[in-house]
N, C-alpha and C positions, 0 to 999 in steps of 0.2 A: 520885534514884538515877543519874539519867543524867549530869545535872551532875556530880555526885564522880565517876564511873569514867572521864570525862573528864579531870577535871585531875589524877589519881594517874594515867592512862597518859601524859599528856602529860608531868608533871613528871618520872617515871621517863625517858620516852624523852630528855626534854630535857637533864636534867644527867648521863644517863649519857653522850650523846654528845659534852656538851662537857666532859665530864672529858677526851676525848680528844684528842691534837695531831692537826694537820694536816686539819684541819674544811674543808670548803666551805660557802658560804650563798650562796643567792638570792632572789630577789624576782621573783615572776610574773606575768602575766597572761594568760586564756585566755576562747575564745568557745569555743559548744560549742552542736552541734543535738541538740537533747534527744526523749525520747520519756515517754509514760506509758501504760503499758498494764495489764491485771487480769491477775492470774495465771490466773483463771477469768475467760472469756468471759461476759458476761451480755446478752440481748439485748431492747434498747428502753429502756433506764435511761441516765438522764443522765451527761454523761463530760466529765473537763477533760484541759487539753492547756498544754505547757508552750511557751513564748516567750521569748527574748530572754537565755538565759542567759548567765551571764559570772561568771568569777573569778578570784579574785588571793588571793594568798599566801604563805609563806615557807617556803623547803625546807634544811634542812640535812641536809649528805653527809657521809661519810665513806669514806675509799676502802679495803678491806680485801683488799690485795694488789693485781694489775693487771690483775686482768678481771673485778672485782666492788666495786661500791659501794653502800652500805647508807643510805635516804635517807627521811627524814624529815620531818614540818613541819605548821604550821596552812592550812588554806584556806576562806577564806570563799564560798560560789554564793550567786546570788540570780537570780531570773528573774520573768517573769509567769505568773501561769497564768490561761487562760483557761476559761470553762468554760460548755459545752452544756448547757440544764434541758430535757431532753426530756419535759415536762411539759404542752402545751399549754391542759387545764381548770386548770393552777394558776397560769399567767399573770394577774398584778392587770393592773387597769386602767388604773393608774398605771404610775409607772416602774420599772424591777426586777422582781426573781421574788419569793417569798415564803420562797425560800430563802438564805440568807444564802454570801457570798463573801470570800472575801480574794484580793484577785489577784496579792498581793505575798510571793511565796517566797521563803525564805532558810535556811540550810544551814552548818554548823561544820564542817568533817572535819577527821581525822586519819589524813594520810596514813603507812603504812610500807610500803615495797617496795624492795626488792634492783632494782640495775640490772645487768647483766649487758653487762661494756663488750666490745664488736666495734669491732676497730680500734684507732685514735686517736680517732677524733671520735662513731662511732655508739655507741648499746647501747640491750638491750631493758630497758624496765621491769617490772615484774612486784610485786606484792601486794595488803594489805585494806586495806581505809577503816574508818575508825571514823569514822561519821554520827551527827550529832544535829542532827536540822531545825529551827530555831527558829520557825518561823512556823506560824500556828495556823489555820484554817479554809480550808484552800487547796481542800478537798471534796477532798481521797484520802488516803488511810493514811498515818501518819505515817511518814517513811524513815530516823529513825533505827535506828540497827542496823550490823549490819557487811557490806559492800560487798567493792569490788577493784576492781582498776586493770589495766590491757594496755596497754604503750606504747611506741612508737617513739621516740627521742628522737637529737639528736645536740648536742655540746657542743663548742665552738670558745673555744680558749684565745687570748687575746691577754694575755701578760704571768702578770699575777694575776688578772687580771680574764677572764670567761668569758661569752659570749652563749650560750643555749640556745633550744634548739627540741623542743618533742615534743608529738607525735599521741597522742590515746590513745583508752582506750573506757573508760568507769565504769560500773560497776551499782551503783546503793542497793539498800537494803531487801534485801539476801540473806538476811540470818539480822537479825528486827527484834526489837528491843527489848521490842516487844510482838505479840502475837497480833491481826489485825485482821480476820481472819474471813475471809468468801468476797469481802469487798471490797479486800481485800489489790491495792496496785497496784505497778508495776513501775517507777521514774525509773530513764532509761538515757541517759548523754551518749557522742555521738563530737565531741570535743574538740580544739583545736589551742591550745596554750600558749607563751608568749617569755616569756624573765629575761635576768635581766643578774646574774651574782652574782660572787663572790671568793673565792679559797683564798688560805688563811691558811698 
């Protein structure tokens, strides 16, 4: 289910926006300190924690008059997660816990947000993520579902070609795909991202 309403939104957003002229595209990449929190507090239960995230992907624009651009595109995250078994009677003797881990996260979106241009060079970003986490045993709720985005950005034209820069903040898991109960947890990046991209 998840897979299909991914590639019918993505395929709609894609060829509706290159049916149109005067297109931008870029190519990015971004570090980002992440968070994972319960939406309910629960206390003395084991807890993971997210490291090292990073992501790159491809954004196409489209500029719809002069102080508004409408922008799109895939993005891959992947990080580590680490994670606390606050269990000390189920510690084995040997190596590891008796609970199984993946420490290796990773992450599909699809971005759609309005940028909202201030100036020449700045604008704010603004909308939702369409999430779907590809990795499986990371020990918290899965964060596919639909998200959003807050961002600062600025864009510096040279020629056709454009360097960008924007800060942002993401939330997963707002509104998830599935119900995950009282274990429901919270993935929240503040992120800093570069491209290089062209208008066409």
């Amino acid at each position: 289910m998840k897979k299909t309403a991914f590639f019918f939104l993505f395929s709609i957003i894609f060829f509706g926006a290159n049916a149109q002229s005067g297109l931008s595209v870029q190519g990015y990449y971004g570090k980002s300190g992440s968070g994972l929190s319960r939406k309910t507090e629960l206390v003395g239960v084991s807890s993971p924690s997210m490291d090292q995230v990073s992501s790159f992907g491809l954004i196409l624009s489209k500029d719809l008059g002069s102080k508004f651009r409408l922008s799109t595109g895939l993005s891959y995250t992947y990080g580590t997660v680490d994670f606390s078994f606050n269990c000390p009677n189920c510690i084995t003797t040997g190596p590891g816990f008796l609970v199984a881990h993946n420490p290796d996260f990773s992450m599909l979106s699809v971005p759609v947000y309005g940028e909202f241009i201030l100036g020449k060079v700045f604008y704010l970003a603004v909308g939702p993520l369409l999430d779907f986490q590809l990795s499986e045993g990371n020990n918290f709720s899965d964060q596919s579902g639909l998200g959003y985005l807050l961002g600062l950005g600025a864009r510096i034209p040279v020629a056709n070609w454009f360097f960008s820069l924007q800060s942002n903040y993401k939330r997963h898991g707002v509104a998830p795909f599935e119900n995950p109960g009282i274990r429901e947890f919270i993935f929240q990046e503040l992120g800093l991202q570069v491209g290089l991209g062209y208008t066409f």
